[in-house]
VOPAGU-2260 file (C-alpha; in pm, 1 decimal, decimal comma):
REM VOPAGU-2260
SITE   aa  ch    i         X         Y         Z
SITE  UNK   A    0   -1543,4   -1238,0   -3280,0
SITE  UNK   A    1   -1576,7   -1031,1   -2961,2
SITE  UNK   A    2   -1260,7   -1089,6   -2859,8
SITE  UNK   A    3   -1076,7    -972,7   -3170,3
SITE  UNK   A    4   -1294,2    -683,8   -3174,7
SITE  UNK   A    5   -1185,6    -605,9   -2826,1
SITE  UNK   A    6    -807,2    -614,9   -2886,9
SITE  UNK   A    7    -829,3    -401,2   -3191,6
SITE  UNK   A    8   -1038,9    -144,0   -3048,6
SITE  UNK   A    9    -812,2      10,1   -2777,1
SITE  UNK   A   10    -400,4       5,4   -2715,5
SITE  UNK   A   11    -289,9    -303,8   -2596,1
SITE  UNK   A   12      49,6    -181,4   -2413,8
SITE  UNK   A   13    -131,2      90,0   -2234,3
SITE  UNK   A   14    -343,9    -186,8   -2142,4
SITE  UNK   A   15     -95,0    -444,6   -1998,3
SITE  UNK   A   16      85,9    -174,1   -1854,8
SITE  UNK   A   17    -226,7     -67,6   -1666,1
SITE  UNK   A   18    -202,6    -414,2   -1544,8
SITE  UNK   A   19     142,4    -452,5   -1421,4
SITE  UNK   A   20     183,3     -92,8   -1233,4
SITE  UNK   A   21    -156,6    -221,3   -1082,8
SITE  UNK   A   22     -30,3    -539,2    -981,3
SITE  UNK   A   23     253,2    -502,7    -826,6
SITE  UNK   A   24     137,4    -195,5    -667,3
SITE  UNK   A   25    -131,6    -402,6    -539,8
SITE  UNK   A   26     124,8    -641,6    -426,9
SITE  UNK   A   27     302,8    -383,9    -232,0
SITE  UNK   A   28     -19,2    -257,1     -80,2
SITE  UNK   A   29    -143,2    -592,5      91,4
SITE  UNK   A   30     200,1    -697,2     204,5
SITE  UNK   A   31     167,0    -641,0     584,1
SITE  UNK   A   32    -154,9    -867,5     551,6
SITE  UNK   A   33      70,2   -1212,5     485,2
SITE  UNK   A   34     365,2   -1077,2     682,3
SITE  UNK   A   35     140,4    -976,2    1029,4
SITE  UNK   A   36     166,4   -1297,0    1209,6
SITE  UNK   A   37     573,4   -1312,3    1173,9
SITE  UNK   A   38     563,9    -942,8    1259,7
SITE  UNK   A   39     400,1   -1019,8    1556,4
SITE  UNK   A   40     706,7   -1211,2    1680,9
SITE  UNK   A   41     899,5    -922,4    1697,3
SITE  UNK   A   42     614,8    -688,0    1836,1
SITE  UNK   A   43     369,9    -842,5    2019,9
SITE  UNK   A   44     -26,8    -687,4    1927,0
SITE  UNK   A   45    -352,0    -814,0    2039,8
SITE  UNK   A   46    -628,1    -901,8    1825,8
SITE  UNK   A   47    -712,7    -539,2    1802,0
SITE  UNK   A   48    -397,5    -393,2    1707,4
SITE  UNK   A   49    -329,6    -676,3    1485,9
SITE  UNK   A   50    -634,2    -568,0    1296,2
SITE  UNK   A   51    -548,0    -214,2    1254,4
SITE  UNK   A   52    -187,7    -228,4    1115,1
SITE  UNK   A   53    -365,5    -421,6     852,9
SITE  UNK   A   54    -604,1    -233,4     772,4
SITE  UNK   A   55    -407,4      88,2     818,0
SITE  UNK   A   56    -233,6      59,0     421,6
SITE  UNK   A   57    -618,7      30,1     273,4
SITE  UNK   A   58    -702,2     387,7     467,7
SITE  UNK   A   59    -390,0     529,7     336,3
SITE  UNK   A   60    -513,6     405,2     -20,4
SITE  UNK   A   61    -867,1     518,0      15,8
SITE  UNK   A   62    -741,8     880,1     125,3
SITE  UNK   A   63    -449,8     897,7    -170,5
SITE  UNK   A   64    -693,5     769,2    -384,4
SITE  UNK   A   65    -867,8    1111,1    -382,0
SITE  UNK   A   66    -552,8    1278,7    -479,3
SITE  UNK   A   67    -440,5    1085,5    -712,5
SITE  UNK   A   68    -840,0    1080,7    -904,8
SITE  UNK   A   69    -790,5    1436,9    -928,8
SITE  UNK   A   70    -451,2    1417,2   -1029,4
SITE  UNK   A   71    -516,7    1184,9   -1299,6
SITE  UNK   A   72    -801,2    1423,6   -1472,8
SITE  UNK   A   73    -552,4    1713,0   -1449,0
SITE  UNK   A   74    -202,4    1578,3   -1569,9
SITE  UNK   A   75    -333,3    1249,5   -1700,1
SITE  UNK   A   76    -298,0     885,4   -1533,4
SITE  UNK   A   77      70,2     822,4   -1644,5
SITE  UNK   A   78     257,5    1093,3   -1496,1
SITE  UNK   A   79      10,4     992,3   -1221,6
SITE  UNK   A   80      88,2     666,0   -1174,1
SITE  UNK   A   81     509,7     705,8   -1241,1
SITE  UNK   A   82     520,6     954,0    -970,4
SITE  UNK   A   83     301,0     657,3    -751,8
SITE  UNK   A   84     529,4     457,0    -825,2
SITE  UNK   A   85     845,9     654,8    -703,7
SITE  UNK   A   86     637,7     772,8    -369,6
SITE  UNK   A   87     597,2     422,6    -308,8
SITE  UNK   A   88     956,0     295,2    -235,8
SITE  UNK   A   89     966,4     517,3      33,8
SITE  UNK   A   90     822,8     331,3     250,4
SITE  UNK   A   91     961,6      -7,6     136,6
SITE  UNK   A   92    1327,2     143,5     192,1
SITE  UNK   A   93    1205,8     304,5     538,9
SITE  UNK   A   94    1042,5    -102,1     633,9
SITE  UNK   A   95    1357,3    -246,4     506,5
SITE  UNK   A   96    1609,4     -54,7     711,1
SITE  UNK   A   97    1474,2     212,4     943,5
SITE  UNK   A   98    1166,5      82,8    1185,9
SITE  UNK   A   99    1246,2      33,7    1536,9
SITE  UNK   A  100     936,6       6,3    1639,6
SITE  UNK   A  101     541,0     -33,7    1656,4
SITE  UNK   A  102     490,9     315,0    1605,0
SITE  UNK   A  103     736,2     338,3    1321,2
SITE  UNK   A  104     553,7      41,5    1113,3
SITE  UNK   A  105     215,8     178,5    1176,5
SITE  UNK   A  106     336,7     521,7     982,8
SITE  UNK   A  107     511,8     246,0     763,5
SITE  UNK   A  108     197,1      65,5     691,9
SITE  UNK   A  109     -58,9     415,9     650,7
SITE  UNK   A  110     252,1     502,0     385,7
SITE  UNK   A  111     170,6     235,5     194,7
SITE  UNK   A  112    -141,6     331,6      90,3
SITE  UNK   A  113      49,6     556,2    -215,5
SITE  UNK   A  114      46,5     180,4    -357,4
SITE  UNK   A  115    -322,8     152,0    -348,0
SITE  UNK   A  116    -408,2     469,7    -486,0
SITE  UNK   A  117    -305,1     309,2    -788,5
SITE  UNK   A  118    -641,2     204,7    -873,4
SITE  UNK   A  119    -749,5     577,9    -949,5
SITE  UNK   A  120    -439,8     616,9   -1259,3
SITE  UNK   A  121    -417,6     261,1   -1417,1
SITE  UNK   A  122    -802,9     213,3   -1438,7
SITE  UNK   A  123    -837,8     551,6   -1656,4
SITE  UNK   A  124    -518,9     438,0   -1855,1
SITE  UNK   A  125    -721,8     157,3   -1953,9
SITE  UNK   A  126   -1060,2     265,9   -1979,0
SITE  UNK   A  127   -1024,2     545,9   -2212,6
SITE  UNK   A  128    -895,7     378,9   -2481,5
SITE  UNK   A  129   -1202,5     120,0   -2512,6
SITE  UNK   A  130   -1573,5     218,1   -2601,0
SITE  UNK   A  131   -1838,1     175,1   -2396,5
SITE  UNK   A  132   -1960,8    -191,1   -2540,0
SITE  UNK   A  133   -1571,8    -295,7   -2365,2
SITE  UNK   A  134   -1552,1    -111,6   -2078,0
SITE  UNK   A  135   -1617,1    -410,8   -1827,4
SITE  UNK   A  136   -1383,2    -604,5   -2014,6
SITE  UNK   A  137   -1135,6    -376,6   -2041,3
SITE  UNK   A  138   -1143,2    -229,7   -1654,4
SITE  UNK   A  139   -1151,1    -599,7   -1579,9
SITE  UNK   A  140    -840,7    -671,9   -1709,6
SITE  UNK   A  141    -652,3    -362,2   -1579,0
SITE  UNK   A  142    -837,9    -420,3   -1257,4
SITE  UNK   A  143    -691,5    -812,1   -1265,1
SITE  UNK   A  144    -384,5    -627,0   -1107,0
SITE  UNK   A  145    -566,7    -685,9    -779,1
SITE  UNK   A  146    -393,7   -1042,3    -811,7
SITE  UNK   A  147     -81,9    -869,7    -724,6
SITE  UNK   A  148    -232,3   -1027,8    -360,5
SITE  UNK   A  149    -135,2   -1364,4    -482,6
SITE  UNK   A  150     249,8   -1244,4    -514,3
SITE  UNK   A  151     259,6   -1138,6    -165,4
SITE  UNK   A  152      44,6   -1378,9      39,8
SITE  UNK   A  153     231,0   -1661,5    -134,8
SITE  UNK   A  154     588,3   -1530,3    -147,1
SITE  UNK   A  155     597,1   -1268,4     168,4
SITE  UNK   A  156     621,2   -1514,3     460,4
SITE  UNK   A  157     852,9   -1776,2     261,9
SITE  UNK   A  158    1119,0   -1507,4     214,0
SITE  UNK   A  159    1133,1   -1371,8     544,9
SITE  UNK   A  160    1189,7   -1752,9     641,1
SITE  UNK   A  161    1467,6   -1791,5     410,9
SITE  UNK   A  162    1610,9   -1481,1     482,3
SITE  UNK   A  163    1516,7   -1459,2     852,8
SITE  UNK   A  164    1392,9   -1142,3     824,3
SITE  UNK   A  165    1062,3    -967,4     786,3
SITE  UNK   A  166    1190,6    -643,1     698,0
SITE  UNK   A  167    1388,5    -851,5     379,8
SITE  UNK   A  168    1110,1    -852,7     213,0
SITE  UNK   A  169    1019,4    -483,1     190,1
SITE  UNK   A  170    1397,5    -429,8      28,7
SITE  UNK   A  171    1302,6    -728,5    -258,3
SITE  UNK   A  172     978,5    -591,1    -330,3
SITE  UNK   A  173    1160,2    -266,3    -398,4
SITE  UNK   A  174    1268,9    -470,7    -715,6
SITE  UNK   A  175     921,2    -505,4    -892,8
SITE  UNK   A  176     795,9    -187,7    -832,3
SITE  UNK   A  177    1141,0     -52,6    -980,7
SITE  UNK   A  178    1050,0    -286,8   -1313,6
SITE  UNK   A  179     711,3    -171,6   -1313,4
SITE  UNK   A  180     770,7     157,3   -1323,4
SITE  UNK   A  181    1064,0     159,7   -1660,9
SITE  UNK   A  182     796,1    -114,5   -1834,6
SITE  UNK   A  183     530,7     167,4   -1785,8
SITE  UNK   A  184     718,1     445,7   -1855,2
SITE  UNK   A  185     833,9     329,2   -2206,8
SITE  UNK   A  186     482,1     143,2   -2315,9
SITE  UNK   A  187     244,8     313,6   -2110,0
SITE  UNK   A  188      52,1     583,3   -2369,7
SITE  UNK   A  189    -233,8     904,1   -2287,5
SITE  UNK   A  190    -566,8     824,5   -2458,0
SITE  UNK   A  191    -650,4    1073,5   -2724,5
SITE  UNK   A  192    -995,6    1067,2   -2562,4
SITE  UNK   A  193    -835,6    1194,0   -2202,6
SITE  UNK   A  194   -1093,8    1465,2   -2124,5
SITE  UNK   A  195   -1025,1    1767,6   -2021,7
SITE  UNK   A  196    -941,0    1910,1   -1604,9
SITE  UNK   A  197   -1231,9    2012,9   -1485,6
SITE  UNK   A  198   -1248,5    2257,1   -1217,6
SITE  UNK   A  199   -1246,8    2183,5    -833,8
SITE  UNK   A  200   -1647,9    2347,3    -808,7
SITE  UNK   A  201   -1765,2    2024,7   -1092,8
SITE  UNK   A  202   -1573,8    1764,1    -882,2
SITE  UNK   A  203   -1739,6    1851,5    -579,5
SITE  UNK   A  204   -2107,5    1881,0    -794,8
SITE  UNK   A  205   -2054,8    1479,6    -834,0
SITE  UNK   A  206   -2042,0    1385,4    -469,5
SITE  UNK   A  207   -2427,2    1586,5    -476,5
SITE  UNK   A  208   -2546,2    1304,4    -707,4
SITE  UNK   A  209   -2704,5     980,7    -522,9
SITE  UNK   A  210   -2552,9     790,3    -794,0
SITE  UNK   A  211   -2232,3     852,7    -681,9
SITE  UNK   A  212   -2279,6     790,6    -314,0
SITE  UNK   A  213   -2458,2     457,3    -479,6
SITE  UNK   A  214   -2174,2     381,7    -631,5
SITE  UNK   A  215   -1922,7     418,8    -342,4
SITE  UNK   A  216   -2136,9     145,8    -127,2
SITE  UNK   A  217   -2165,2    -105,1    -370,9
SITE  UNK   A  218   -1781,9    -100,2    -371,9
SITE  UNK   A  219   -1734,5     -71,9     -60,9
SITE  UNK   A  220   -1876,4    -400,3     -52,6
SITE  UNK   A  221   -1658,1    -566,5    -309,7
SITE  UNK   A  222   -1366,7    -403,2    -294,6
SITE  UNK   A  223   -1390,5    -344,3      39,4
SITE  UNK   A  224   -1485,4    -675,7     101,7
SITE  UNK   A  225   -1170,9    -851,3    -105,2
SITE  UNK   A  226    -926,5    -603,0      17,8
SITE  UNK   A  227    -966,8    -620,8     369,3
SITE  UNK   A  228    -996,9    -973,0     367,2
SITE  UNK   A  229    -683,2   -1024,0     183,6
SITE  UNK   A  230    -552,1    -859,9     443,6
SITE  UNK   A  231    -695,3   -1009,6     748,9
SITE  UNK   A  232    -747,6   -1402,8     664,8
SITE  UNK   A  233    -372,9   -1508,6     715,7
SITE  UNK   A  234    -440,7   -1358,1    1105,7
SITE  UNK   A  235    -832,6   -1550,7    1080,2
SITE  UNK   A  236    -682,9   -1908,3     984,2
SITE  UNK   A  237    -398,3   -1837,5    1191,1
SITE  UNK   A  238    -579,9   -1736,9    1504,6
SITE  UNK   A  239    -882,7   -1945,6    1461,2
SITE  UNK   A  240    -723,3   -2297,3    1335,4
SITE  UNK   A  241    -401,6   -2288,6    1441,7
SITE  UNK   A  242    -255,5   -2256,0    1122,2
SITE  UNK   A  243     167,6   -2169,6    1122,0
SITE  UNK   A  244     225,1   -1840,2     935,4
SITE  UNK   A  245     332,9   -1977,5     592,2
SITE  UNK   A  246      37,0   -2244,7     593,2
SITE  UNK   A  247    -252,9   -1932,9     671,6
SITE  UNK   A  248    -106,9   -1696,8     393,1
SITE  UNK   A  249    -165,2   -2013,0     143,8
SITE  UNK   A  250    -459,8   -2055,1     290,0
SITE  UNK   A  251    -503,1   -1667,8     213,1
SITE  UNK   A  252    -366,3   -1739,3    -151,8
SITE  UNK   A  253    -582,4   -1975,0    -251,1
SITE  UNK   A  254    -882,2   -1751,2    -190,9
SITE  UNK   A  255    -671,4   -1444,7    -307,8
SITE  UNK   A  256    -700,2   -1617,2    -618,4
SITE  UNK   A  257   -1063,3   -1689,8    -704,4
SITE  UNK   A  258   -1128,5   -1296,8    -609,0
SITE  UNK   A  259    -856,1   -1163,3    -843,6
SITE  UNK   A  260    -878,7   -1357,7   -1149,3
SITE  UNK   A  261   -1270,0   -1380,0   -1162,1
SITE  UNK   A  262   -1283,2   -1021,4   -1171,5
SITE  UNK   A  263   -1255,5   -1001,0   -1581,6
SITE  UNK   A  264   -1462,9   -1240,5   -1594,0
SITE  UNK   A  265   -1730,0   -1009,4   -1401,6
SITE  UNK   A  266   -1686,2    -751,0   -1610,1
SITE  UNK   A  267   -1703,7    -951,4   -1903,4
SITE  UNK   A  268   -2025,1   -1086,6   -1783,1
SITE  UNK   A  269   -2151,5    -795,4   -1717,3
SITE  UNK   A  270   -2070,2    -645,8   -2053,9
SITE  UNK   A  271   -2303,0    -912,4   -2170,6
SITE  UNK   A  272   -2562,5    -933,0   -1934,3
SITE  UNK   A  273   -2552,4    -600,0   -1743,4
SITE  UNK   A  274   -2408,0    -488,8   -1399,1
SITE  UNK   A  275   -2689,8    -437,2   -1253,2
SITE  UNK   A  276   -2785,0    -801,3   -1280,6
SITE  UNK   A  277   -2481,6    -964,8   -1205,1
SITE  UNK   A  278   -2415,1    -777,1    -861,9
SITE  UNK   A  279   -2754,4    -867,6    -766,9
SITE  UNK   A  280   -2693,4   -1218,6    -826,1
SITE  UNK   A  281   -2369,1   -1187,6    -674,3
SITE  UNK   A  282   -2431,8    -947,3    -349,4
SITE  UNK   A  283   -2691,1   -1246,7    -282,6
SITE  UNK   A  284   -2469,5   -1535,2    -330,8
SITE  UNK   A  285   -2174,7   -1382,4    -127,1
SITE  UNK   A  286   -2455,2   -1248,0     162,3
SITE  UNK   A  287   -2488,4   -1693,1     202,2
SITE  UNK   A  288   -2197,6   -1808,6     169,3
SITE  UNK   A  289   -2032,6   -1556,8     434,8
SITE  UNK   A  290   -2336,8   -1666,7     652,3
SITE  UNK   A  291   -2205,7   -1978,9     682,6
SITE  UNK   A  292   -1883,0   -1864,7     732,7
SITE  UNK   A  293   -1951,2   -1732,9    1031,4
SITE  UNK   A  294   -2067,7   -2060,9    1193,7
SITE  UNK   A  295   -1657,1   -2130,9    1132,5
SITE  UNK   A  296   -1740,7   -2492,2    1016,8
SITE  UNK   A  297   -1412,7   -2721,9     970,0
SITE  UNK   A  298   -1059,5   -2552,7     795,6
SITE  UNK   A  299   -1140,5   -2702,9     481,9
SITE  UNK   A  300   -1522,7   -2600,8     448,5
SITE  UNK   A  301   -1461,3   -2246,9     569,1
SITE  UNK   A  302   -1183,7   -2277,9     256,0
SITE  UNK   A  303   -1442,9   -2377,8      57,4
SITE  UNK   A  304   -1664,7   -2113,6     159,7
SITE  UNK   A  305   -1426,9   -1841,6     173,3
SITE  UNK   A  306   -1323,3   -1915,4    -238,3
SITE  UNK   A  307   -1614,3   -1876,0    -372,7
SITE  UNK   A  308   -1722,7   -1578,0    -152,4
SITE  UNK   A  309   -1414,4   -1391,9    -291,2
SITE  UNK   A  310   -1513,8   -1513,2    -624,2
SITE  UNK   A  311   -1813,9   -1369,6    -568,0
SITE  UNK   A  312   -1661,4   -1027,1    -456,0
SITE  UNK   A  313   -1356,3   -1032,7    -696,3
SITE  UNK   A  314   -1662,0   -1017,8    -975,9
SITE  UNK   A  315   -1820,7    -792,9    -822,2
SITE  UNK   A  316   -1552,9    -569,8    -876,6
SITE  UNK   A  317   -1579,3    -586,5   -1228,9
SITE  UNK   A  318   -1964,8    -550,5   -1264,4
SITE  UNK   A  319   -1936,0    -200,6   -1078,3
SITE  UNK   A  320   -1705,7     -79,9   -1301,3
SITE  UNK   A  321   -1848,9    -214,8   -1625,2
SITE  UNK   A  322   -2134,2      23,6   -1461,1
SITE  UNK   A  323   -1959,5     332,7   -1364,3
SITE  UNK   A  324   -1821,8     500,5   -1707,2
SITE  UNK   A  325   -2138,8     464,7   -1855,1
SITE  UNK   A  326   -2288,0     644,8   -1552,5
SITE  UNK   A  327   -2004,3     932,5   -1559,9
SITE  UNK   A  328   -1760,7     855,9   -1873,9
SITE  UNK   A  329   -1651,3    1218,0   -1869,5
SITE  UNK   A  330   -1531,2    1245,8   -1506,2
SITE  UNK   A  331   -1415,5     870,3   -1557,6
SITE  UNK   A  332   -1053,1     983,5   -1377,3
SITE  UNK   A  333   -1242,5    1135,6   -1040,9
SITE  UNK   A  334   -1483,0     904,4   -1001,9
SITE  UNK   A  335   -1246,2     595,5    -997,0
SITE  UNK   A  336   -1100,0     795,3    -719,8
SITE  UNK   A  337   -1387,4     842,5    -541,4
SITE  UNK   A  338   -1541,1     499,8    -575,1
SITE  UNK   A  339   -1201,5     381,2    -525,2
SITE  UNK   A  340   -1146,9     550,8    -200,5
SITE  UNK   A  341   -1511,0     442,1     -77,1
SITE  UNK   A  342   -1398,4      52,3    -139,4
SITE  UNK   A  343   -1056,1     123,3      34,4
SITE  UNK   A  344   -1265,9     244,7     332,0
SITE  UNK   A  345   -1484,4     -64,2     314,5
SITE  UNK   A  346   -1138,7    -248,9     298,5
SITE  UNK   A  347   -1033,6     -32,1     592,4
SITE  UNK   A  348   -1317,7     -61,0     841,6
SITE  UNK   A  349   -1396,4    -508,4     762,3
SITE  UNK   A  350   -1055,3    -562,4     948,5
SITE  UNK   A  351   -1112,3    -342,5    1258,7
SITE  UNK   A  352   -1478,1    -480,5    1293,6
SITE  UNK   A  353   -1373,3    -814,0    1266,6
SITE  UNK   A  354   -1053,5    -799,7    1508,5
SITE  UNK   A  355   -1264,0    -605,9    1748,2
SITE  UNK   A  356   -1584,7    -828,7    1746,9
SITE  UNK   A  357   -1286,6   -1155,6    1810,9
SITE  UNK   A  358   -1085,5    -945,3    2082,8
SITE  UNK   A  359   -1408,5    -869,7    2270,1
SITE  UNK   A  360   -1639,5   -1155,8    2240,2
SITE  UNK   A  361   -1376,2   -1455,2    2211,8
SITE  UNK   A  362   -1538,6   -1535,0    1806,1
SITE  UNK   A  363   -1545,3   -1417,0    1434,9
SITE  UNK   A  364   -1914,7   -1533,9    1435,3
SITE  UNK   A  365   -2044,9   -1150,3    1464,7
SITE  UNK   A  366   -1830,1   -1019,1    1222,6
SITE  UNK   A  367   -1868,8   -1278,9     947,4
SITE  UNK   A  368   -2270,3   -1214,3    1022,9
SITE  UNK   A  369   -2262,0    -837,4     975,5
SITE  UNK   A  370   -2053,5    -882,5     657,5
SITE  UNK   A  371   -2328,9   -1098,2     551,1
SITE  UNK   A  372   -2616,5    -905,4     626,9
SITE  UNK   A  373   -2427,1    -587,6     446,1
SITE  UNK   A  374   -2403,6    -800,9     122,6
SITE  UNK   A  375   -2764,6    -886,1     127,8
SITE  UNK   A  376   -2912,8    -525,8     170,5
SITE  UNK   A  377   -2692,8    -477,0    -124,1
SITE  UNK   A  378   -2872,9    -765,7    -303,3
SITE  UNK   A  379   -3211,2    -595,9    -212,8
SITE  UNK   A  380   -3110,6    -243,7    -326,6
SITE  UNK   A  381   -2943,7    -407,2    -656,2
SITE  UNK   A  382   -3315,1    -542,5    -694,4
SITE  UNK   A  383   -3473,4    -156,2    -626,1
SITE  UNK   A  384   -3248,5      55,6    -880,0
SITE  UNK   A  385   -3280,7    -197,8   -1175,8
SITE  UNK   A  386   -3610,8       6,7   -1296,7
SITE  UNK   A  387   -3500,4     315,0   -1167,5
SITE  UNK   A  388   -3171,8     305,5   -1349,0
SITE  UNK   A  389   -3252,8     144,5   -1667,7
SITE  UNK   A  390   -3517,9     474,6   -1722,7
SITE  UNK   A  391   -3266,2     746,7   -1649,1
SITE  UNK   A  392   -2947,3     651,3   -1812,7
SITE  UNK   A  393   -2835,2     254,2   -1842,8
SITE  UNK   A  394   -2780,5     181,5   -2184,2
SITE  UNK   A  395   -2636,0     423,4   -2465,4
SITE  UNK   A  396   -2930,7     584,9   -2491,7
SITE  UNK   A  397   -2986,7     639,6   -2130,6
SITE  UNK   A  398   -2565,3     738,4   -2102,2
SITE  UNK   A  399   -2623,7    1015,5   -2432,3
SITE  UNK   A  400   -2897,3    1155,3   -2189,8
SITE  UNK   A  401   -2674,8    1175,2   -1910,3
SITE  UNK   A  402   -2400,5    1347,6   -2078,8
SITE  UNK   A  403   -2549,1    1566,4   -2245,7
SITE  UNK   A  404   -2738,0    1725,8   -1907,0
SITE  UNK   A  405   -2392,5    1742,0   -1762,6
């Protein structure tokens, strides 16, 4: 029953389109990740600068994602995300045929980030089509795009075996992104509940709300926490275990996985049960397991541990946004840009910090450990707002209250 209700309460191909421009942007986004150790062949990094042409795409996402928030309340998240779309082969065509050197594929991989400012046009797409009682659900799915990791950590280093080339593969993924882009443009609709621009002075009242700033660290820690390690593990397994390139980017999949595809789920979940709930349960669970992580047990335990720590994160995802448009429904379009871009720099800085704890000190024990104690605190706080929250706004009758003071 709720899942017929679901699919006849909103606009299916605005939904699934949501999905795919999301997905393969996604795919685009992450696809230095996989591809770093091969690249490495050709332009020999240490640990450090390893780590930051990984993480540079995610702080080219979390910056764009600013933009394109704003752009998506003033000429809706279509045009948003078709002109995203465009930007983005840019720097596929400039990977494929034009770098020369480090320098070059460090602008290459800050470029990039155009892809992951996806987040702040095909969420909106999605969300404002669905009422409140769906929102988790719906953002979930949309949000599911994040398994456009899967594509490139499985595919990325196979092609540029068969073809011999690295750069190969930023000319084929020129492909998807080109489908993406005609499947969204003819199916892809504007919600007749898009809200209208509101000026520059009320986006900047938002960032004076705690709320908000709440909401940016608990994605920071999801997000943040699924993005930069989709990025970074095929360098972890490869660098701590030994692992050849293609074997560390499935080892990469396989947890790629359980964080992408569990994300519906967490919204679903927390449609049901509440977000609040769920991420407490869930900061907790992924603050253990990544404890253990960092004692780097055997390949297959830290595999193991790893899965069901992006699980943990990949839901995560979806609990904070089954949160956020009942917090601010009518600036839905700026605050997925703004929470978006506070995730990205959680995805940014997890990279650098754990490259540059290995470089200096020889071990990804201390960067595992701070990851875990930053999930934890986020456990705790979960804990502290439930009251808090649940008086001033959770629930429709807390939401009507909210909306109608702003």
């Amino acid at each position: 029953m709720l899942q017929k209700s679901f699919w006849q309460s909103g606009h299916k191909p605005s939904l699934f389109s949501a999905f795919l421009y999301f997905d393969f942007s996604f795919m685009v986004w992450v696809l230095i990740g996989p591809l770093s150790v091969i690249i490495a062949g050709d332009y020999p990094m240490d640990a450090a600068q390893k780590a930051n042409l990984v993480a540079l795409p995610i702080l080219g996402g979390s910056i764009l994602r600013l933009v394109f928030g704003f752009l998506t309340d003033y000429i809706g998240p279509k045009r948003t995300g078709q002109a995203g779309m465009l930007i983005t082969m840019i720097p596929l065509i400039w990977g494929w045929k034009f770098v020369d050197s480090l320098g070059d594929l460090y602008i290459v991989a800050l470029l990039l980030g155009v892809a992951g400012a996806s987040f702040a046009a095909a969420l909106p797409l999605a969300s404002r089509w669905y009422p409140p009682q769906y929102q988790g659900l719906a953002m979930g799915i949309a949000g599911a795009g994040n398994s456009g990791t899967v594509l490139a950590t499985l595919f990325a280093n196979r092609l540029a075996q068969h073809y011999n080339s690295w750069e190969t593969v930023f000319g084929l993924a020129v492909i998807p992104i080109a489908a993406a882009f005609l499947i969204f443009t003819i199916f892809a609709k504007e919600s007749p509940n898009r809200p209208a621009p509101k000026r520059l002075s009320e986006y900047a009242a938002l960032l004076k709300q705690k709320d908000a700033w709440l909401f940016c660290l608990m994605y920071s820690v999801t997000f943040g926490g699924f993005v930069g390690l989709s990025n970074y593990l095929t360098i972890f397994f490869n660098a701590q275990y030994g692992l050849s390139a293609v074997q560390a980017a499935d080892f990469t999949t396989f947890c790629v996985i359980a964080g992408s595809f569990f994300r519906p789920l967490g919204g679903y979940l927390a449609d049901r049960f509440g977000g609040l709930l769920m991420l407490l349960m869930l900061y907790g669970s992924a603050g253990i397991l990544f404890a253990f992580v960092a004692s780097i047990p055997p390949q297959y335990v830290v595999l193991s541990l790893l899965f069901v720590g992006m699980m943990c994160l990949g839901m995560g995802n979806g609990s904070v946004f089954q949160l956020v448009p009942q917090r601010f429904g009518n600036e839905i379009g700026l605050m997925t840009g703004i929470v978006g871009a506070a995730g990205g720099i959680g995805g940014y800085m997890l990279p650098v910090i754990l490259g540059g704890l290995y470089q200096s000190s020889g071990s990804y024990m201390p960067g595992f450990l701070i990851l875990s104690l930053v999930a934890l605190f986020c456990s705790a706080l979960m804990w502290f707002l439930q009251s808090q929250w649940k008086n001033k706004w959770l629930g429709q009758g807390g939401k009507a209250r909210i909306q109608a003071e702003t």
